[in-house]
Kinemage of the C-alpha trace (Angstrom):
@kinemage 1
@onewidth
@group {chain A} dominant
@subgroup {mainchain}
@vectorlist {calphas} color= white
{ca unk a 1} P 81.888 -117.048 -12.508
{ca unk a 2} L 80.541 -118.176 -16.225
{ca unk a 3} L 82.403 -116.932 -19.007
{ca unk a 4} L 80.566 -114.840 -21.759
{ca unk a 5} L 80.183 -117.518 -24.165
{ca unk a 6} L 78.503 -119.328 -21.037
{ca unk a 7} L 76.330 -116.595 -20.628
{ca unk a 8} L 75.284 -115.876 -23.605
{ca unk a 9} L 74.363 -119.768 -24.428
{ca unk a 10} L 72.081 -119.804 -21.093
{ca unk a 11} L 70.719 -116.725 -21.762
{ca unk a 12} L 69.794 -117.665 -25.662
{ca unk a 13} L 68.179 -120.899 -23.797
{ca unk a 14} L 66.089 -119.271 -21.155
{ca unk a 15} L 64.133 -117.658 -24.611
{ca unk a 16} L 64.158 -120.275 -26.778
{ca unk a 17} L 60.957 -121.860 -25.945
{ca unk a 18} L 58.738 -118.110 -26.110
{ca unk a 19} L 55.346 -119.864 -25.090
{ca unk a 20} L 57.004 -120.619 -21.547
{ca unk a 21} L 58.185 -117.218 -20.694
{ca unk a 22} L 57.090 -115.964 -17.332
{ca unk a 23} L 58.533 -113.552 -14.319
{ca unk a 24} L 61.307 -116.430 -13.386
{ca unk a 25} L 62.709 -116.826 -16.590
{ca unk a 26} L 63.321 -112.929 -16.374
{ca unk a 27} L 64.332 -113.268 -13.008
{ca unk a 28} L 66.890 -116.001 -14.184
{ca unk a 29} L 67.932 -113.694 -17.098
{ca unk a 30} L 68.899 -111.020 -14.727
{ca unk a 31} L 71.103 -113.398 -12.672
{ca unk a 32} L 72.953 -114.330 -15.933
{ca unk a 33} L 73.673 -110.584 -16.481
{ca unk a 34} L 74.909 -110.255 -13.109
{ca unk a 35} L 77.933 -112.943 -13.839
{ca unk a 36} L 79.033 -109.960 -16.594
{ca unk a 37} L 81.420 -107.042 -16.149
{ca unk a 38} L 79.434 -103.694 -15.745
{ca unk a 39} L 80.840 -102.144 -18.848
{ca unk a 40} L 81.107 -105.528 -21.049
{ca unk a 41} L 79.142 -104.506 -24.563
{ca unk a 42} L 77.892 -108.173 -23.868
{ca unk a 43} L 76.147 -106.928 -20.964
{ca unk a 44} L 74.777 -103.705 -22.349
{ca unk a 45} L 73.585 -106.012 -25.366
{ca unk a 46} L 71.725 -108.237 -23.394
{ca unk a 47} L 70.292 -105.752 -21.149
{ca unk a 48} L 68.630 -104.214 -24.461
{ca unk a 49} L 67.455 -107.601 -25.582
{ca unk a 50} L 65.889 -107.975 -21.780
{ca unk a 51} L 63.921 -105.246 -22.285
{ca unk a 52} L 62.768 -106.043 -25.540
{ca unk a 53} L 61.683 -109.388 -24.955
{ca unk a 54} L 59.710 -107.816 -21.864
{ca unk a 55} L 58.212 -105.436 -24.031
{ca unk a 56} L 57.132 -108.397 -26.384
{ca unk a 57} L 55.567 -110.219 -23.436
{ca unk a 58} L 53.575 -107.619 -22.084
{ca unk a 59} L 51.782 -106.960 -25.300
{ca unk a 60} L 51.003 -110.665 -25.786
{ca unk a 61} L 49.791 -111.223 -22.003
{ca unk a 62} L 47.473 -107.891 -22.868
């Protein structure tokens, strides 16, 4: 079990370098999210950021 600082860290890594971005490092991101409580506002944030950066991808891949 990572702790949320863990989490976070990994999760700010997966995104750091956008040209590489592809379905596993989603896949990966989702996993991270998965180490967090269910109601953690850590969570919730990250889950928004998710589906931003998705959002961001599609466009560009368009």
């Amino acid at each position: 079990m990572l702790t949320e600082a863990e989490v976070q860290r990994s999760f700010r890594k997966l995104f750091a370098n956008v040209a590489v971005v592809g379905p596993e490092v989603f896949e990966r991101a989702e996993l991270l999210l998965d180490e967090l409580r269910p109601e953690s506002p850590l969570r919730h944030r990250l889950e928004m950021e998710l589906e931003e950066l998705r959002e961001i991808h599609a466009t560009k891949a368009s």
